[in-house]
Each structure stands twice: as C-alpha cells, then as structure tokens.
N, C-alpha and C positions, 0 to 999 in steps of 0.2 A: 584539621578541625579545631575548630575556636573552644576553651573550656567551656564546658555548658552546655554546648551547642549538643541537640537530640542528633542520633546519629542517622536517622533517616530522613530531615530534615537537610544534612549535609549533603546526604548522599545524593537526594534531588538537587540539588540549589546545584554540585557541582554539575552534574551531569546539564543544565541549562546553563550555566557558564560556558561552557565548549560548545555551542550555539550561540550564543550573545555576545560574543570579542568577534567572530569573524563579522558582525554585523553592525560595527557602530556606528553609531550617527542615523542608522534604519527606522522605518517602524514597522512591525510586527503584529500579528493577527492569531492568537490564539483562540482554538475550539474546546468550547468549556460548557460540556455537559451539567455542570455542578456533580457529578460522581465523583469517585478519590482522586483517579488517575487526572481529571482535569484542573480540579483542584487542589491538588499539590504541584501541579505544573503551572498553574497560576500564582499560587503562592511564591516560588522558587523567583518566577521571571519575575514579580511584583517588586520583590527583595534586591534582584542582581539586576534592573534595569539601567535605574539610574549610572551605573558603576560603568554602562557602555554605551551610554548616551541615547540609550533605544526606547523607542516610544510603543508601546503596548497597550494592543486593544484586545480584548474578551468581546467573543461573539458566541454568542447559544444559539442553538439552529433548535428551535419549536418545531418540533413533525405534525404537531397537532394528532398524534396517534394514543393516546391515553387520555381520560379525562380529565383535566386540572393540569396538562401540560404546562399551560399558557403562566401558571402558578409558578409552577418547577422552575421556569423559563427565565422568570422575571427577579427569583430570589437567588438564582446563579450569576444573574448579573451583578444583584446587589451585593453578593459578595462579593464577585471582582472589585466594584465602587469602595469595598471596605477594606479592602485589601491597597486603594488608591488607585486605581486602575479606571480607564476610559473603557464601558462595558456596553454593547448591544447585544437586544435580543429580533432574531431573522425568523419568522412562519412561513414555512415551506407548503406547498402540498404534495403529497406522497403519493404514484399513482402507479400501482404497483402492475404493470401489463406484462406479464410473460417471463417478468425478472427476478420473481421473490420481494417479499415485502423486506426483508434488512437487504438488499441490495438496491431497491426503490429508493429505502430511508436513506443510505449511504451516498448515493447520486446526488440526491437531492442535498442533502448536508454539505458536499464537497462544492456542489455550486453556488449556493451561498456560499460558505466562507470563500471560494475564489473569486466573488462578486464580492463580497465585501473587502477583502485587500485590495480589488481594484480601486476601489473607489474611494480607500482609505489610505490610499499610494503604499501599501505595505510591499516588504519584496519577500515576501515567508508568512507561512502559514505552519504553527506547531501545534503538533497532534501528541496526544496522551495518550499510546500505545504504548502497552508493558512489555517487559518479557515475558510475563504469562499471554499475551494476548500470541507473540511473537511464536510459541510453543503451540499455541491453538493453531493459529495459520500453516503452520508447518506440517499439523497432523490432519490438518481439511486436506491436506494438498495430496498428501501419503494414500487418504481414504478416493482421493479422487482419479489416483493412478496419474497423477502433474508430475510434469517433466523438473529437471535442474532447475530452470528458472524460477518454475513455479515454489519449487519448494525451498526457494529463497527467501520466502517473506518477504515482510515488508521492508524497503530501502528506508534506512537513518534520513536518511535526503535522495531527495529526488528533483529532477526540474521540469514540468510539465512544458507543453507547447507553445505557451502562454508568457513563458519565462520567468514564472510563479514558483518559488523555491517552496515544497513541503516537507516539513522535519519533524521525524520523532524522535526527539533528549532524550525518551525513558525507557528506548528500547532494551538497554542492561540493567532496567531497572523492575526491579518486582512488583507485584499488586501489593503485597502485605508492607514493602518501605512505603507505597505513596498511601496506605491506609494510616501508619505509624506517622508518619509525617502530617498529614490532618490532625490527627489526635495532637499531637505535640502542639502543634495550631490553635487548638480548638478549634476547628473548622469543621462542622459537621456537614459531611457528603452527602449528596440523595443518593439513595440505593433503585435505581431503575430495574421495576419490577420483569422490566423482560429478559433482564440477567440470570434473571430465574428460573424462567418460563422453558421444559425440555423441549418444547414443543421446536425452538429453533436447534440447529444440530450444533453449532458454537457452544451454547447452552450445555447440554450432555457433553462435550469432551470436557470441556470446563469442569463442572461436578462428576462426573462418570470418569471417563477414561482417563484423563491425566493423573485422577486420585487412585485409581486402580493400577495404573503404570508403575507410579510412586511407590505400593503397596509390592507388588509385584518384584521388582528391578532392581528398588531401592533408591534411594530422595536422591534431588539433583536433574530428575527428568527433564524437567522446562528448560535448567540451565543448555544442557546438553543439547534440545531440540535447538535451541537459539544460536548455539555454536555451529549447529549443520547449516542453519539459513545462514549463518555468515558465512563458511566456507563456501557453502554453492554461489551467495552470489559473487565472489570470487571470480568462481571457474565461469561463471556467466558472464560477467565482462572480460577476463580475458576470452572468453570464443567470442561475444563482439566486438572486440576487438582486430581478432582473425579473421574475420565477417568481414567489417570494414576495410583491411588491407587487400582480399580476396572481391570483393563484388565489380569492385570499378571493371576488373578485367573479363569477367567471364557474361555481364549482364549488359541487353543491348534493346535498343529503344523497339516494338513489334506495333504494328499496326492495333488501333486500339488496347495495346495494353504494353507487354515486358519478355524479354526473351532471355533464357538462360542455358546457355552452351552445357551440351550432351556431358559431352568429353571433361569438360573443367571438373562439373557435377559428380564426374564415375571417379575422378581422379583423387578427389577428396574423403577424407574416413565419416563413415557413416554420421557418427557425431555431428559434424562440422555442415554433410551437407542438408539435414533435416532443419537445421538454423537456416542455413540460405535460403531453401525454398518457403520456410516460414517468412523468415525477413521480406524477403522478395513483396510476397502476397502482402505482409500487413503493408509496405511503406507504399504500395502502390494503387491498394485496395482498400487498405484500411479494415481489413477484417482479420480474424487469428484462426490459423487452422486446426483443429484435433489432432491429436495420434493418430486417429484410423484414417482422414484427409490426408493428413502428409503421408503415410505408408503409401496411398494408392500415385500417390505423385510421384514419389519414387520410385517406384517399380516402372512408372516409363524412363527409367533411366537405367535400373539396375536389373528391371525382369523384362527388358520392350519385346513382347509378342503379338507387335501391331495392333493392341486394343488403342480404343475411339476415343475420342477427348472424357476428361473425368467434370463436370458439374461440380463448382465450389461456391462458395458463402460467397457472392457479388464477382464471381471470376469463373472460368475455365480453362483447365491445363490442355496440353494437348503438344503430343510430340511432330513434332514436323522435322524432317531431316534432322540433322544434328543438333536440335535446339528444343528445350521447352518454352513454350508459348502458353503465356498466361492474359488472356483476353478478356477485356468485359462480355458479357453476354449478348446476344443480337435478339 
C-alpha cells in the first residue's frame, strides 16, 4: 500500500486488480446500483483500468419499483461519467408471477446487464456482492434445509451458457471497507430503502440474526460463514468432478428422454448418487429436483418394492428392469 493511501480504498482496488490482469485488452460491464458496494467497485475499476487496457462500462438496471427511481438511476450513472467511466442507465419491468418480487427484480437486473455486455462486446460482468452479502446467502440457505451446493454461495466467477463470464472482486471484502472507501472518495452512496425494509427475509438476517449471532458467539460470524461457502464449494466441484468422470458409463440414450443403470446407481455412496440423478434431470430437462423428489427417485434404486413411476418438474422416473428411465411426460 502506497503512503497515504486509505486502507480500504486499497483493499477494494486490490481485490479488482485480481480481475483486471486476467482480462487485458477486454471490456467490461459493471452493475452499479449507486449503493456503497457498487460504488466502490466502480471507483476501484475506474482507477485500475487503464493500468490493463480494459474498457469499463457502468450499467444501472432501473426496476422502476420506488418512486423517483428513474432519479437514483440517472445520478449513478453520473457518477460513474465522474468517476471517467462510459455509464448507462437500462428500465427493466419487473413482473413478479409466482417468483417473489427480489427474485423478479434479480432476473430482470441479470438480463439486462447480460444484454448489455452483449451488445457492448463485454466478456464479464462484475457484480458488488460482499462478504456480508456472501454470509446472508449462506444463512438463507441453512434456513432453507439447501444442500452442499447450495450452501456454497455465491461463485467469485462463474460462466453462464452464453459464455458471459460473471464476477464478484468483493466477495472477501466487507460492507463496512466498501462504505470506508466511499467516504475516503467522497462518494456518497444512495442508501436503497429496501435494505431496510424486514418485510424481505434478506433484510432481517442482515439487521436481526447475523447482529445477534455476533452478540451471541462472538465477532467474526460473516467471516466464518464465507469460509464454509468456500469450502463446500470445493467439495462441490470436486463431486462434479466425479460426476463427470462417472456419467458417460452408467447413463444411456431412452426413448423420449435418459436412462440410468440400476446397478451403477446402488454401487455408488449415497452422496455421489443423489448428484447423478439430480445432474441427469437438470442437463436433460432443465429443471432441479428438491430433497423430497430426489429421496423418492432413489428409493427405486435403493427401496424397489415395485412402486409406479414418480411424476417430476417436466419429467417421470420410472424403474424398468435394471434401469431408471426418466421420460418427458405423454
């Protein structure tokens, strides 16, 4: 760190350094709420762009879900422009059918910004997810009885289907550095009043349960939480790993859908085979099974007392001879 230099101002800038050299010469697509975590993640890349030849664009996704969004929307940009930055702002509509309104909002947010890198030839999209965000994810997932994967959190990087790289630099990075870093800035953040609001469950762990873990346990909570999503997701690609080395042999083409041999199935540790018949369904179907869907799948392998095919999300299992058969529906 350079004399002078605020220490959480470094602390962001490095953490988007270890994104920005693997990518030179690229452009880039940042999601920039105008709150702290986006705008110190803006700041950071503003400062280290030039330094990797990377061209950086600021997009704010307008939900159009509070009054005066359109406001919020347009003075986010202008920061990024002041910051020197190439800034748009994208009005989404949010239609929330069966999904939850922050998951509505999230959808819609992600597809703009992966319409906007499309078409701003970006090969990344970075996202301003903290480790406190990373410690909330962790404890939805606990409350939700989520499996290893789930309680992974969110991946540093990931690469969607699209071959759209999404990264989050601040995932070891705390809410309170990329507040300290604004300030250092003078950069004042908008405080989006649905951070507030307990009415969403995010909201309450946030203010509720992680302050009372803290109180309870003793400080360090969030760190710790963020250290199990990195460990599980670990143990998660290595079993896809295992997955991948295992499927080619035991999975065979079935009339209208996928067939997965009895015997391979019973052979394997319980672990290993609830991934397969999960894997199976989504790569084939495109849908993700529940705990109580996969237990009943299994059990035509490990309890078969001749029960009738089981009805799933866009498929049907169903044991036939030595095989599961997973079928579209007729």
């Amino acid at each position: 760190m350079r004399p002078g230099l605020d220490p959480a101002t470094a602390e962001v800038r490095r953490a988007v350094r270890a994104v920005l050299e693997p990518r030179r010469g690229q452009a880039v697509v940042i999601g920039l709420s105008g709150g702290a975590d986006s705008l110190a993640l803006t700041a950071a890349v503003a400062f280290e762009a030039d330094a990797f030849d990377v061209r950086a664009i600021t997009v704010t996704v307008d939900h159009g879900l509070q009054d005066g969004s359109d406001a919020v929307a347009a003075r986010a940009a202008d920061l990024a422009r002041g910051l020197g930055l190439a800034a748009e702002v994208a009005r989404v509509e949010v239609a929330a059918a069966g999904e939850g309104l922050e998951a509505a909002a999230r959808n819609a947010r992600r597809a703009a910004l992966a319409g906007a890198a499309a078409r701003l030839g970006a090969s990344a999209v970075l996202l301003a997810h903290t480790l406190d965000d990373q410690a909330e994810t962790v404890l939805l997932g606990l409350a939700r009885g989520s499996g290893a994967t789930s309680l992974g959190g969110m991946a540093p990087e990931r690469e969607d289907d699209a071959g759209l790289t999404w990264l989050r630099p601040l995932l070891g990075v705390s809410r309170a550095t990329t507040l300290a870093a604004c300030a250092a800035a003078e950069l004042e953040p908008w405080h989006d009043p649905h951070n507030e609001d307990p009415a969403f469950t995010r909201v309450r762990v946030r203010q509720r349960v992680l302050p009372m873990l803290e109180r309870e346990l003793g400080p360090g909570i969030a760190e710790a939480l963020a250290r199990t999503a990195e460990q599980l997701r670990a143990d998660a690609a290595a079993f896809a790993e295992m997955i991948d080395e295992t499927i080619e042999d035991i999975v065979e083409p079935a009339e209208a859908g996928i067939a997965v041999s009895v015997a391979a199935l019973a052979a394997n540790p319980a672990a290993l085979r609830t991934r397969i018949l999960r894997h199976v369904v989504a790569s084939e179907f495109h849908v993700s099974l529940t705990h109580r869907q996969t237990q009943e799948v299994e059990r035509l392998v490990t309890d078969w007392r001749g029960q009738g095919p089981i009805d799933l999300p866009a498929c049907r299992a169903a044991r036939v001879g030595g095989r599961i058969v997973f079928s579209a529906p007729t």
